[in-house]
C-alpha positions as CSV (number, residue, x, y, z in Angstrom):
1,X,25.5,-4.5,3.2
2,X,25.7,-2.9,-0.1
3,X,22.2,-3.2,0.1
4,X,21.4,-1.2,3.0
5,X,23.6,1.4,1.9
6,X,21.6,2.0,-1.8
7,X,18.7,1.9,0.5
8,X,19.7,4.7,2.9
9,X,20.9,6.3,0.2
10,X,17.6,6.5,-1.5
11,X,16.0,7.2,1.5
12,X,17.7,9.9,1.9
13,X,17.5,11.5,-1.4
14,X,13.8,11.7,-1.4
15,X,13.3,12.6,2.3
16,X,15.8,15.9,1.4
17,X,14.0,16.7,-1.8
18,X,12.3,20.0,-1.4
19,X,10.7,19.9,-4.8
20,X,6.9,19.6,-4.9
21,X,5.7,17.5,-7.6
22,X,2.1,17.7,-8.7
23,X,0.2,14.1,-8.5
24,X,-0.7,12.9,-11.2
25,X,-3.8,10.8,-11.6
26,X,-3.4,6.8,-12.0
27,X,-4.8,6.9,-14.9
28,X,-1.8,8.5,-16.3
29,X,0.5,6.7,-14.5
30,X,-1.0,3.1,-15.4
31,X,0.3,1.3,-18.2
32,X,-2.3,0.7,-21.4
33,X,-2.5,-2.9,-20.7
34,X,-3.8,-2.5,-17.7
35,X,-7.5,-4.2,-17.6
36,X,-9.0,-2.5,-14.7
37,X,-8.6,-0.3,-11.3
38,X,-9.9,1.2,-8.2
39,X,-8.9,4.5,-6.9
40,X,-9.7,5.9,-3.3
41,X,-8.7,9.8,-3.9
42,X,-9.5,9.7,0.7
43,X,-8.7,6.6,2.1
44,X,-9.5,8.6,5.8
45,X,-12.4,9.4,4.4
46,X,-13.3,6.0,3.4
47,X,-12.7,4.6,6.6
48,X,-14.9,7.1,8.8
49,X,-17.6,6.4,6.0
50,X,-17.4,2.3,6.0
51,X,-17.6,2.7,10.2
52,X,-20.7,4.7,9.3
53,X,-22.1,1.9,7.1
54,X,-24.0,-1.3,8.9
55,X,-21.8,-3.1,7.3
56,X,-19.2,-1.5,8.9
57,X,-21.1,-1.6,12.4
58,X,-21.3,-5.1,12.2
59,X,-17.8,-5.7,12.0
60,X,-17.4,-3.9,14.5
61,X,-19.5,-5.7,17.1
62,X,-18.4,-7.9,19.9
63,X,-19.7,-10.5,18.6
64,X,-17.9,-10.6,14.4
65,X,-14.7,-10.3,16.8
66,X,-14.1,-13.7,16.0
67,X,-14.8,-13.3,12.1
68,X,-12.9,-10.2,11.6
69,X,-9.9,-11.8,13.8
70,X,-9.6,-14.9,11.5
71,X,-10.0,-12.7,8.0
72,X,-7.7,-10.8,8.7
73,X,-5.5,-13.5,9.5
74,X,-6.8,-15.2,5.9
75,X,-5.4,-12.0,4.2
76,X,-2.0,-11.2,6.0
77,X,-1.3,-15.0,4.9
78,X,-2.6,-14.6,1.3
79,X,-0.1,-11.5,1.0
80,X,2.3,-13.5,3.1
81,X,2.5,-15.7,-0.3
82,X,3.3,-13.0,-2.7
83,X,6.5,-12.5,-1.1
84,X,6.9,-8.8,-0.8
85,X,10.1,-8.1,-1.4
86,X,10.6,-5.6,1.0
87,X,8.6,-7.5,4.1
88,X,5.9,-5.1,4.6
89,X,3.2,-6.4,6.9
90,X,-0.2,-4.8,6.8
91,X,1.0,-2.6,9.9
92,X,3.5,-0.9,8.1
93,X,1.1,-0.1,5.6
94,X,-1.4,1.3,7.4
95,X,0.7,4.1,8.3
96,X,2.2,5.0,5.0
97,X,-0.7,6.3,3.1
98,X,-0.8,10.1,2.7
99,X,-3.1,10.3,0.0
100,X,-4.6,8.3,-2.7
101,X,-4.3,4.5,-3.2
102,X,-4.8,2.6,-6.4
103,X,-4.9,-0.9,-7.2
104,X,-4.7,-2.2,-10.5
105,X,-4.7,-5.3,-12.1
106,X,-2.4,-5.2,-15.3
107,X,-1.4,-7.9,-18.6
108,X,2.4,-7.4,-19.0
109,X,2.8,-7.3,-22.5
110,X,-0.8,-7.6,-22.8
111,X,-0.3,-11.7,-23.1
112,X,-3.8,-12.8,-21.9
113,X,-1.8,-15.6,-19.3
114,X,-0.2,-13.3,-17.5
115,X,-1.7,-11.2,-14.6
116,X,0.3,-8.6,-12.2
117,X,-1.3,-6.2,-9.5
118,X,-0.4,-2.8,-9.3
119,X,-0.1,-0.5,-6.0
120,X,0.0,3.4,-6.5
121,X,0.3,5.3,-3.2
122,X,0.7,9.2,-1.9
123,X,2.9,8.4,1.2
124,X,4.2,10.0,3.8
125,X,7.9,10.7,3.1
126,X,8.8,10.7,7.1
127,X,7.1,7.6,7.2
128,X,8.9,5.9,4.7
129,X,12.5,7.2,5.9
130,X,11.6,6.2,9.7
131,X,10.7,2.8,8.2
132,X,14.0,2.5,6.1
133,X,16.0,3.5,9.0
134,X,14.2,1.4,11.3
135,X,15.0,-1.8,8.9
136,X,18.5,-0.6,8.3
137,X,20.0,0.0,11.8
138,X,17.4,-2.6,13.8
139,X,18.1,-5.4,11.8
């Protein structure tokens, strides 16, 4: 309970903020051990051009149904294994972006045996309270 509480509180506190904040790039915000990353500045933009692609028109057709249906099932079970701590499913996340994304693979303590990913995000401040409250009151 005291859980949900901090949580709402949280919430809360950055969905009444009214101060803009510029965004700064993800290389500033990365730490110095991390070893690489990718950065989509337009993730829209993305999307429109990979349905462009013929690639992306492939996967698309009728007949990759079949393909796409049991990759994307591969990959909500791979992140299914990580354990997100606060359940997202791949849903949720499609909705929150409302800006850049960038993944990054980091060393903690830059000790060569250990390996961490990275998620930096623009999101959409209504999204996230409406999913907060959502998980608060629902469950």
């Amino acid at each position: 309970m005291l859980r949900r509480i901090c949580l709402v509180s949280f919430v809360a506190m950055l969905a009444t903020a009214n101060v803009v904040y510029a965004v700064r790039p993800p290389d500033e915000l990365l730490p110095e051990t991390t070893v690489g990353f990718v950065s989509v500045p337009n993730p829209d933009a993305l999307i429109q051009g990979w349905q462009k692609t013929q690639f992306g028109q492939l996967l698309a057709s009728p007949q990759m149904r079949p393909f796409v249906v049991d990759l994307q099932r591969q990959i909500r079970r791979q992140i299914g294994k990580v354990g997100l701590p606060i359940e997202f499913g791949l849903t949720e996340l499609q909705g929150v972006f409302a800006g850049e994304i960038c993944v990054a693979s980091v060393q903690p303590d830059g000790d060569l045996n250990q390996h961490a990913m990275v998620l930096l995000a623009d999101v959409d401040p209504d999204f996230v309270l409406n999913y907060a409250l959502r998980v608060v009151f629902v469950a």
